[in-house]
C-alpha positions in Angstrom: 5.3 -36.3 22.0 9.0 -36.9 20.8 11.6 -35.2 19.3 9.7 -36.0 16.1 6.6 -34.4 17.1 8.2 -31.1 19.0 10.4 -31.0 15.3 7.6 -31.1 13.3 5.6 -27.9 15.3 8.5 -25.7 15.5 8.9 -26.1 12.1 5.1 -25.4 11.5 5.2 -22.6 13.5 7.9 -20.7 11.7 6.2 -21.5 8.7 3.2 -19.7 10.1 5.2 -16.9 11.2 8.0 -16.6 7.7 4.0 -16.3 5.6 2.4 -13.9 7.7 5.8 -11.6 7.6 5.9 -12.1 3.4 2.5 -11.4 3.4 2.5 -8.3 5.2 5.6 -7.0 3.1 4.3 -8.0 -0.1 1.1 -6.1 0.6 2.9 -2.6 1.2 4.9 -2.7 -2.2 1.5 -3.2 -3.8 0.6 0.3 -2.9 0.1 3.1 -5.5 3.1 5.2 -6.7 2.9 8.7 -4.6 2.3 10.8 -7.5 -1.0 8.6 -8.0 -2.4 8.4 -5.1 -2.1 12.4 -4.5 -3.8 12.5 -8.3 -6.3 10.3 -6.7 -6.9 12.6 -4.0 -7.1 15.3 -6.1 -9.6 14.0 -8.4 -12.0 13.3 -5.1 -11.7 17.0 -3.6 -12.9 18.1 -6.9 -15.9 15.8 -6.5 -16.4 16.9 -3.8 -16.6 20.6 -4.7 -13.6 21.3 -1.9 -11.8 22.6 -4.9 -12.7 24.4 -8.2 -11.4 23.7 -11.4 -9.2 26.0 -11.6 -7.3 25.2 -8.0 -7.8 21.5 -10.1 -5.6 22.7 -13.2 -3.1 24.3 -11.0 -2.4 21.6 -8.6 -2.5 18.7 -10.9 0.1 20.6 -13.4 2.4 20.8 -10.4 1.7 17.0 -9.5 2.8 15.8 -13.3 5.6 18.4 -13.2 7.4 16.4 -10.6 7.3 13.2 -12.3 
């Protein structure tokens, strides 16, 4: 291989590297806002019967006061 060809896979290989580190980034700011994702959670322990709907109406009213 010549210069060319040693070139031509370092160049690949950063390419390889620069999308799997944009990738990765882009993925995290993808993510639900906080306030959702605790909503979210909410919603499931009630589901689930960990909560009652009262506990429900309390938490959730201090979740949307803090948006």
């Amino acid at each position: 291989m010549g210069l060319w060809g040693w070139t031509m896979m370092i160049a690949f290989w950063v390419l390889v590297i620069l999308l799997v580190v944009w990738a990765a980034r882009s993925s995290t700011k993808s993510a639900p806002p906080r306030d959702e994702g605790a909503l979210r959670i909410l919603e499931e322990r009630l589901a689930r019967g960990e909560i009652d709907t009262e506990e429900h109406r309390e938490r959730r009213a201090v979740l949307e006061d803090r948006r």
